[in-house]
C-alpha positions in Angstrom: -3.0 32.6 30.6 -1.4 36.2 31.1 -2.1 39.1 29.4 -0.2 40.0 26.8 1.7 44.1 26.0 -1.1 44.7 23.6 -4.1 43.7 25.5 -2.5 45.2 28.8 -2.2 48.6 26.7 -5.9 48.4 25.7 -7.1 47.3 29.1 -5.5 50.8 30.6 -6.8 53.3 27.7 -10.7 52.3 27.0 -10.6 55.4 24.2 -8.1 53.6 22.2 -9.4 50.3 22.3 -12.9 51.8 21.1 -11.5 53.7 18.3 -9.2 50.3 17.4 -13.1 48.1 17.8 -14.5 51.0 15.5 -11.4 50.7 12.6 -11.5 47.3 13.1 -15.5 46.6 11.9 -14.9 49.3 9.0 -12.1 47.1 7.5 -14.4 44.2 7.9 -17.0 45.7 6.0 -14.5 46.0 3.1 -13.6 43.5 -0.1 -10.4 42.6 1.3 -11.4 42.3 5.1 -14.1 40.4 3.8 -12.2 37.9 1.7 -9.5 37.2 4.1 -12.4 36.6 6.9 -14.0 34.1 4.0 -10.9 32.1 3.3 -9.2 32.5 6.9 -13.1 30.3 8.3 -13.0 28.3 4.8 -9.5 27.0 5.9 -10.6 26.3 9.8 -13.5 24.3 8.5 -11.2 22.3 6.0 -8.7 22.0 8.8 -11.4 21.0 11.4 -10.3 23.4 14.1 -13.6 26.1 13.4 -15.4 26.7 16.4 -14.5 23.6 18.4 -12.4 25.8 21.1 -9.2 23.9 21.0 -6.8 27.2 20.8 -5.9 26.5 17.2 -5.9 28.7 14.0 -5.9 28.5 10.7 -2.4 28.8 9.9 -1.9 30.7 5.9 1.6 30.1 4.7 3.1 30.0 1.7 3.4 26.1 2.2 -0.3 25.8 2.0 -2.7 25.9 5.2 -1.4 24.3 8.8 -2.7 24.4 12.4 -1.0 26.9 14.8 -1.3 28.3 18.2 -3.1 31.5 18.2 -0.7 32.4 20.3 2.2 32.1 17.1 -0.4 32.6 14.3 -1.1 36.3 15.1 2.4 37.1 16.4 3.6 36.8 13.0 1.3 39.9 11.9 1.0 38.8 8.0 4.8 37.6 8.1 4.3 33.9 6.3 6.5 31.1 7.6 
């Protein structure tokens, strides 16, 4: 699969990926980046997509949970469908 703009960008400018690896961990480390990370892998589980490398996520919507591409899941950046 091709690269996408984002991952392009970070490929060309190590520095900025580092410092977006280094925000990135902090946020995880908090109560919210830890609860979304709880109930993102508690869905994945339920949905029976965790770990088994089939290219889908866990999908939040308002609608309830549903399987997406990863590709379409993060695109939306927190926009719910």
């Amino acid at each position: 699969m091709e690269k996408g703009r984002t991952q392009k960008f970070y490929d060309e400018k190590p520095a900025a990926n580092q410092r977006r690896l280094e925000q990135q961990s902090k946020y995880q480390k908090t109560a919210k980046g830890k609860s979304l990370k709880i109930r993102a892998n508690k869905l994945n589980r339920k949905l029976g997509t965790y770990g088994n490398g089939d290219g889908l996520d866990a999908s939040h919507t308002s609608k309830g949970g549903r399987l997406a591409s990863k590709k379409a899941n993060r695109a939306r950046k927190g926009i719910h469908a």
